[in-house]
ZALUM-584140 format. One record per atom (N, C-alpha, C): residue number from 1; z, x, y; atom name; residue in one letter. Coordinates in Angstrom, 2 decimals. Each point is the difference from the previous one (the first is absolute). Example, Ala and Ser with C-alpha at 12.3 -4.5 7.8 and 13.67 -1.06 7.14 Angstrom:
! ZALUM-584140
NODE resi       Z       X       Y name resn
NODE    1    7.80   13.19   -5.69    N    A
NODE    1    0.00   -0.89    1.19   CA    A
NODE    1    0.00    0.90    1.20    C    A
NODE    2   -0.72   -0.35    1.05    N    S
NODE    2    0.06    0.82    1.19   CA    S
NODE    2    0.73   -0.77    1.09    C    S
This chain:
! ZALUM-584140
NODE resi       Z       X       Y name resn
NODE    1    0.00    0.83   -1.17    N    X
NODE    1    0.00   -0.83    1.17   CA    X
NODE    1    0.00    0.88    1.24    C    X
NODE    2   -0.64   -0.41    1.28    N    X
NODE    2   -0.48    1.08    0.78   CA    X
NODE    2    1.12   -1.01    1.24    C    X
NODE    3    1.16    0.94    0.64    N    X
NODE    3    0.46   -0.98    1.07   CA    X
NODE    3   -0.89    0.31    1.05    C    X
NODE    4   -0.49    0.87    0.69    N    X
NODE    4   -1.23   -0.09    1.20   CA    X
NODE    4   -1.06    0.64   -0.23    C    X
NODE    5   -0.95   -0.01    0.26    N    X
NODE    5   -0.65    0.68    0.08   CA    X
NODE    5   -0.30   -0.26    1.96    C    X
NODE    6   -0.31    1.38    0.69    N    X
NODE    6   -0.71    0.09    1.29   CA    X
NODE    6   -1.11    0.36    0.75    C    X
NODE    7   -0.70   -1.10    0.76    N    X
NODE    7   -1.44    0.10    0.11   CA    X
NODE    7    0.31    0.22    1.75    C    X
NODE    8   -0.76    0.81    0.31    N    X
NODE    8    0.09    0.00    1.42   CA    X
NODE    8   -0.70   -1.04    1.10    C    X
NODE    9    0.50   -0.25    1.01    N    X
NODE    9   -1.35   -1.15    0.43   CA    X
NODE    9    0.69    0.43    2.06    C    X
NODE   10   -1.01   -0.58    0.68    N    X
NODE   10    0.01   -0.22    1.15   CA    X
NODE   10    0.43   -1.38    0.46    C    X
NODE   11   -0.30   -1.11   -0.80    N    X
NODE   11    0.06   -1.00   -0.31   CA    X
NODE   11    0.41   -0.83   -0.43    C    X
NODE   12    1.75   -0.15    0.06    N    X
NODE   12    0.79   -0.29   -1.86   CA    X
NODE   12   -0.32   -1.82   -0.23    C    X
NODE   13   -0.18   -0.79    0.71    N    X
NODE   13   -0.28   -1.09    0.05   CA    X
NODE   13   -1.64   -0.51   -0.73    C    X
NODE   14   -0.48    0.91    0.39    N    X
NODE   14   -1.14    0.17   -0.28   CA    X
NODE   14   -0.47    0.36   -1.52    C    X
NODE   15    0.58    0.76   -0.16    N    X
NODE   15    0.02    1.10   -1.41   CA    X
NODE   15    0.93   -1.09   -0.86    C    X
NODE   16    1.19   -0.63    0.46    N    X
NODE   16    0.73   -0.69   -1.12   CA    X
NODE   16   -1.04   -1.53   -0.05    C    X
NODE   17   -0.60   -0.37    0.81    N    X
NODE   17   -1.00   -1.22   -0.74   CA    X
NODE   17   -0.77    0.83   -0.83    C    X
NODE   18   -0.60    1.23    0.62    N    X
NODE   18   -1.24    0.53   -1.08   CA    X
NODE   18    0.48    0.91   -1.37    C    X
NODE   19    1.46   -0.05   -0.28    N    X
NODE   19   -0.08    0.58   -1.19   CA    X
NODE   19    0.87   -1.70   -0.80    C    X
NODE   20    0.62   -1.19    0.50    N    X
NODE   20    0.64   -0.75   -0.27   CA    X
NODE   20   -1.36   -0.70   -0.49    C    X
NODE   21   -1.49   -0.06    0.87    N    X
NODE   21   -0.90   -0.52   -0.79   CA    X
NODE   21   -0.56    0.29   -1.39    C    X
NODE   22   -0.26    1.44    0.60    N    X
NODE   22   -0.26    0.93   -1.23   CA    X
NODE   22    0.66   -0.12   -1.80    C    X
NODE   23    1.66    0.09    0.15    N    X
NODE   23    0.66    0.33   -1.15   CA    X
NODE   23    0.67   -1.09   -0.26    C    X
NODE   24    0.00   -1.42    0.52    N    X
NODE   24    1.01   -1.07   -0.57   CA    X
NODE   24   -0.88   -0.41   -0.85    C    X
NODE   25   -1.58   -0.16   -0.15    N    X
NODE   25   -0.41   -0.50   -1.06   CA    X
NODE   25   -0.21    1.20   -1.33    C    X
NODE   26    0.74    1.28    0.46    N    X
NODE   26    0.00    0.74   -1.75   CA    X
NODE   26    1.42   -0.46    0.05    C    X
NODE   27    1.28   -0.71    0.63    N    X
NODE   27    1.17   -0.41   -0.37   CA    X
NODE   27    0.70    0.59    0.40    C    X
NODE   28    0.12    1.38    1.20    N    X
NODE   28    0.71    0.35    0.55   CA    X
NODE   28    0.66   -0.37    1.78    C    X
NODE   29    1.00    0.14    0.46    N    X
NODE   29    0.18   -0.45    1.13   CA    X
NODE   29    1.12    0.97    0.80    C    X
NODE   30    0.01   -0.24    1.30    N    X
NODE   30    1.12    1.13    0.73   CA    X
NODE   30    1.00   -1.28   -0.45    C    X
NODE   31    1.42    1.05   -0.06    N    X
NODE   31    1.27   -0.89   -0.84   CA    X
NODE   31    1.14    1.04    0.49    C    X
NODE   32    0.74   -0.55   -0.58    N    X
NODE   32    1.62    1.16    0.66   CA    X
NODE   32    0.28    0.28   -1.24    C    X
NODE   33    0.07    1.53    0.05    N    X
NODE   33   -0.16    0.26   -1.92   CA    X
NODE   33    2.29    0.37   -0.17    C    X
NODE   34    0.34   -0.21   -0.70    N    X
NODE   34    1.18    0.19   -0.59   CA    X
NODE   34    0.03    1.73   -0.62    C    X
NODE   35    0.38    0.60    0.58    N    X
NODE   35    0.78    1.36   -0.59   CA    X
NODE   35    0.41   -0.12   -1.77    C    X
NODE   36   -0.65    0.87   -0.66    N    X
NODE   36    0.64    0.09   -1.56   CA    X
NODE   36    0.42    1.19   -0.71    C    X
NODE   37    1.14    0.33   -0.24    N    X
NODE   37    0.55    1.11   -0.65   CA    X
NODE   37    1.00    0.81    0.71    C    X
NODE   38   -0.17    0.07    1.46    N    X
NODE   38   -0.03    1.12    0.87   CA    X
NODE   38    0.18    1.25    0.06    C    X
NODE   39    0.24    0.90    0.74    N    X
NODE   39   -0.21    1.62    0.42   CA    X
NODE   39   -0.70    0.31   -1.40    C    X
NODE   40    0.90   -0.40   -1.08    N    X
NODE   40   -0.13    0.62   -1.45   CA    X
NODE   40   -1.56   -0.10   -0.36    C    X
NODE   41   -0.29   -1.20    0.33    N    X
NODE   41   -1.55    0.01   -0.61   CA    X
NODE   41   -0.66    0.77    0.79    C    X
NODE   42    0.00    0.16    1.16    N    X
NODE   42   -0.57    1.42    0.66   CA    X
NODE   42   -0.57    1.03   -0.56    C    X
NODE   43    1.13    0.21   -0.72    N    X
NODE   43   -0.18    1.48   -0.50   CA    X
NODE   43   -1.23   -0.36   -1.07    C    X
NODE   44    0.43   -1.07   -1.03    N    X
NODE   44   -0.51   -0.30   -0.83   CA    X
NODE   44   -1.64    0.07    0.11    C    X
NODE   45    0.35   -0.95    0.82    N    X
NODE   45   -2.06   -0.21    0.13   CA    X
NODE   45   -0.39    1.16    1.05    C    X
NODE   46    0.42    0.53    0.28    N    X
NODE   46   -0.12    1.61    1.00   CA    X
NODE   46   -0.57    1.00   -1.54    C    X
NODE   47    0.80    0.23   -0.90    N    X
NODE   47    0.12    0.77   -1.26   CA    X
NODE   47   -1.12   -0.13   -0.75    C    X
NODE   48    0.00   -1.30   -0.20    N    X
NODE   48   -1.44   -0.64   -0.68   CA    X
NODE   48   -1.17    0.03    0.85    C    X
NODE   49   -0.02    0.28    0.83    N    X
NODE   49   -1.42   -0.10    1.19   CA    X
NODE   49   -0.18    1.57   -0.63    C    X
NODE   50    1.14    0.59    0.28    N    X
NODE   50   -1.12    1.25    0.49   CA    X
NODE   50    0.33    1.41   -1.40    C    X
NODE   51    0.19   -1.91   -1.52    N    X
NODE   51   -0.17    0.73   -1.10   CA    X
NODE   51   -1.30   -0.10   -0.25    C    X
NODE   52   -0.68   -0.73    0.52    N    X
NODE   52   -1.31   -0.55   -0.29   CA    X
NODE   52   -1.49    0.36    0.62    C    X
NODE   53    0.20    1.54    1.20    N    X
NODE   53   -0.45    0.04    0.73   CA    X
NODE   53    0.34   -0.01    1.14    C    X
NODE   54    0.81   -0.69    1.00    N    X
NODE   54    0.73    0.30    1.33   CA    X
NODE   54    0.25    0.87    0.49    C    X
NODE   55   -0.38    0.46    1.31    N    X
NODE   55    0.44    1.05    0.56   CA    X
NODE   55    1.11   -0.32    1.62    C    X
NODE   56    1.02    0.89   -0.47    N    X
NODE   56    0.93   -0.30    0.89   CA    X
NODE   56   -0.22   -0.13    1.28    C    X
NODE   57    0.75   -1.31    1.21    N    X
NODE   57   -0.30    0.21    1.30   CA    X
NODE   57    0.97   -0.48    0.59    C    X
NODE   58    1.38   -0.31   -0.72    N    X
NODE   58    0.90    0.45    0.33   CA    X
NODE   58    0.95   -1.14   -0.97    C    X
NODE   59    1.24    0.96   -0.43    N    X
NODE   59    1.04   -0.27   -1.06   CA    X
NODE   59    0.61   -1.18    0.28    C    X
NODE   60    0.59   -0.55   -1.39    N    X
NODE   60    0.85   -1.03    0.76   CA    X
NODE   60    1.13    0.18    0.19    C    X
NODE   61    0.59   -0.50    1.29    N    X
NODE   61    1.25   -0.38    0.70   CA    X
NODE   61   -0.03   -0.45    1.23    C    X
NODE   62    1.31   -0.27    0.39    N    X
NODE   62    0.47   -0.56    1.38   CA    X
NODE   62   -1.17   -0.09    1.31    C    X
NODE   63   -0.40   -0.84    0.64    N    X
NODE   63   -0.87    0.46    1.12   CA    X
NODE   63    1.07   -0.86    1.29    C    X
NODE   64    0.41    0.59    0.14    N    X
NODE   64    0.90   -0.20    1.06   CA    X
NODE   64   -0.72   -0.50    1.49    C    X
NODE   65   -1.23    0.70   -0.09    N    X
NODE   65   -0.49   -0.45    1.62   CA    X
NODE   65   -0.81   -1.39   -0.17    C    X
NODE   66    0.50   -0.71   -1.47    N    X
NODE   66   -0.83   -1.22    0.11   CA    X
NODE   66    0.76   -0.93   -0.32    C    X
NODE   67    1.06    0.49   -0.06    N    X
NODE   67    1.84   -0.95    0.48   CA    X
NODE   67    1.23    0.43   -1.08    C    X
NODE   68    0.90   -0.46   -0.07    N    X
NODE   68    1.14    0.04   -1.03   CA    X
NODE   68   -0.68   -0.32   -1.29    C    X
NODE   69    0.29    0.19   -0.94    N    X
NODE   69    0.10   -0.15   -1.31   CA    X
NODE   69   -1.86    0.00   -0.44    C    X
NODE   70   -0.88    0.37    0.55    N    X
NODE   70   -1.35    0.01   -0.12   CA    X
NODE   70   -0.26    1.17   -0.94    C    X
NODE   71   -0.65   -0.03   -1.26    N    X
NODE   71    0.16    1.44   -0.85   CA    X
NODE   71   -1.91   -0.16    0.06    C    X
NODE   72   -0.66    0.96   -0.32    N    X
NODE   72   -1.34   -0.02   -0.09   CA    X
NODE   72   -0.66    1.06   -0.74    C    X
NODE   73   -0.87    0.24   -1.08    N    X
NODE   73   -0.91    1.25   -0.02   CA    X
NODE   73   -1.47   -0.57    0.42    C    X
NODE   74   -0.70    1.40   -0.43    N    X
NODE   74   -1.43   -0.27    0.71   CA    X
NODE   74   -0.81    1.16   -1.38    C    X
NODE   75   -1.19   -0.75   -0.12    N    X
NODE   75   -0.51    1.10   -1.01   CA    X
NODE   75   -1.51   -0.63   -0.06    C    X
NODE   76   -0.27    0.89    0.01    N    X
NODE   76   -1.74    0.44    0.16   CA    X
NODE   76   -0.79   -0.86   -2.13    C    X
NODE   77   -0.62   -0.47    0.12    N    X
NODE   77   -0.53   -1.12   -1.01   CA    X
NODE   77   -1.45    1.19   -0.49    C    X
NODE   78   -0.72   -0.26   -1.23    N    X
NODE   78   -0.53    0.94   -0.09   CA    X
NODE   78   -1.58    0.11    0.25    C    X
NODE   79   -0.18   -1.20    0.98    N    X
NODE   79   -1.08   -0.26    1.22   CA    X
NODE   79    0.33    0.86    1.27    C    X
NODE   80    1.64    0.44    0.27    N    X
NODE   80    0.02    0.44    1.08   CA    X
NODE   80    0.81   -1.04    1.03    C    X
NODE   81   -0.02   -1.25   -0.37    N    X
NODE   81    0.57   -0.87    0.87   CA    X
NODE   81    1.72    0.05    0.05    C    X
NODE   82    0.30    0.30    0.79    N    X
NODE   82    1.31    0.13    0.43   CA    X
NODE   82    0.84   -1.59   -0.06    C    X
NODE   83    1.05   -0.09   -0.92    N    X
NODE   83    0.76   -1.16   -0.83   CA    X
NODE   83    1.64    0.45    0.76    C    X
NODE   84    0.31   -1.29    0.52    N    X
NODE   84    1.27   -0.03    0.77   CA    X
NODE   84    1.01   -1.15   -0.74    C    X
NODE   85    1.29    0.84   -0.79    N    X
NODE   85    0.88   -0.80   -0.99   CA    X
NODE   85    1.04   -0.17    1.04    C    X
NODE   86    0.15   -1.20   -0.06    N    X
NODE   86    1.66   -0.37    0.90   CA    X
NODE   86    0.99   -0.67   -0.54    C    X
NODE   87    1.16    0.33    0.12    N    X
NODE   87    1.18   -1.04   -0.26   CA    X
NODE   87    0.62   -0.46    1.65    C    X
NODE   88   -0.03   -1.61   -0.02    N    X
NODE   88    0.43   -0.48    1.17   CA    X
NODE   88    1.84    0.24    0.31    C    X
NODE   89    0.80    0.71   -0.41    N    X
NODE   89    1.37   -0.40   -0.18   CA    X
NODE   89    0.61   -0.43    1.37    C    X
NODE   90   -0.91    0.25    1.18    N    X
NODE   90    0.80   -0.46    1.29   CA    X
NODE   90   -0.50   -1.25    0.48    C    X
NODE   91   -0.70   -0.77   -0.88    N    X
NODE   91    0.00   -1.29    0.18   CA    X
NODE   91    1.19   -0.68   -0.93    C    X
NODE   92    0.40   -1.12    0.77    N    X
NODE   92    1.42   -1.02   -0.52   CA    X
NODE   92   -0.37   -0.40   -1.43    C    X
NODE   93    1.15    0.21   -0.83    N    X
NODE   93    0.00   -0.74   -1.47   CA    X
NODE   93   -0.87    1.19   -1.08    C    X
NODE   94   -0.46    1.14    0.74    N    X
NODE   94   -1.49    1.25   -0.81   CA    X
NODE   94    0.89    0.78   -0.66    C    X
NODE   95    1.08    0.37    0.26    N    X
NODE   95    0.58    1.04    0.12   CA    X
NODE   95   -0.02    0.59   -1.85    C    X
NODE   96    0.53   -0.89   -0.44    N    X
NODE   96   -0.49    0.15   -1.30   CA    X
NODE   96   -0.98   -0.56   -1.19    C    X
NODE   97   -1.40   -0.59    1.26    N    X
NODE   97   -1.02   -0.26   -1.06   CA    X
NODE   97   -0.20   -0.98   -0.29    C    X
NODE   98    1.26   -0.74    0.35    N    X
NODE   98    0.25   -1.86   -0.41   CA    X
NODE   98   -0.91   -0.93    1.12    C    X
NODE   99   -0.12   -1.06   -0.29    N    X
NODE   99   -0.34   -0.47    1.08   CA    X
NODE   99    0.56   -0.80    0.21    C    X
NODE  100   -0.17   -0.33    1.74    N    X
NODE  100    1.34   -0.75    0.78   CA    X
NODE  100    0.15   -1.04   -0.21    C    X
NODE  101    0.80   -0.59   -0.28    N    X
NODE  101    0.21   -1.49    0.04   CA    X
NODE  101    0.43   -0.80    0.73    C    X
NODE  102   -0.44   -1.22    0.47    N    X
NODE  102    0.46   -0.48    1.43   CA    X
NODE  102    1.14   -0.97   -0.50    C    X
NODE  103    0.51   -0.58    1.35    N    X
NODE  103    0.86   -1.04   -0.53   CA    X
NODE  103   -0.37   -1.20    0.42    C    X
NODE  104   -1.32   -0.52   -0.21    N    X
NODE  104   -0.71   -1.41    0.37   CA    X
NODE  104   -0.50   -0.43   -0.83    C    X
């Protein structure tokens, strides 16, 4: 399961009708994806990327300049395309992977 992928645009209004046209009829849609495993799977699917080919572009842990509890690696795919793994933990209820539950 892929939580983002990022497309650049000038345009984001623009670009979200033209990829929302594009990909809802193969069944995909922009959604608020839920955190699973956390930090730990990091490593995990970090390990396995770049057992398979991956080349490092940077390890996983802490990224502090993208808030509290935010852990991330980055690793090069074996096209070359640069793959960005995140754990959300400084969003409410993430912290360990669960997802939040409201009280409504």
């Amino acid at each position: 399961m892929f939580s983002h992928i990022t497309i650049g645009s000038n345009d984001l209004e623009a670009a979200g009708r033209f990829y929302d046209a594009v990909l809802i009829p193969l069944g995909l849609c922009r959604r608020q994806v839920v955190p699973d495993g956390g930090p730990a799977a990091l490593d995990v699917a970090y390990a396995a990327g770049m057992g398979v080919g991956g080349r490092d572009a940077g390890t996983p842990g802490p990224r502090q300049h993208y808030g509290d509890g935010y852990d991330g690696a980055y690793l090069f795919d074996p096209d070359g395309n640069k793959v960005h793994l995140a754990f959300r933990g400084d969003l409410e209820g993430r912290e360990t992977g669960q997802p939040e539950h409201s009280s409504d």
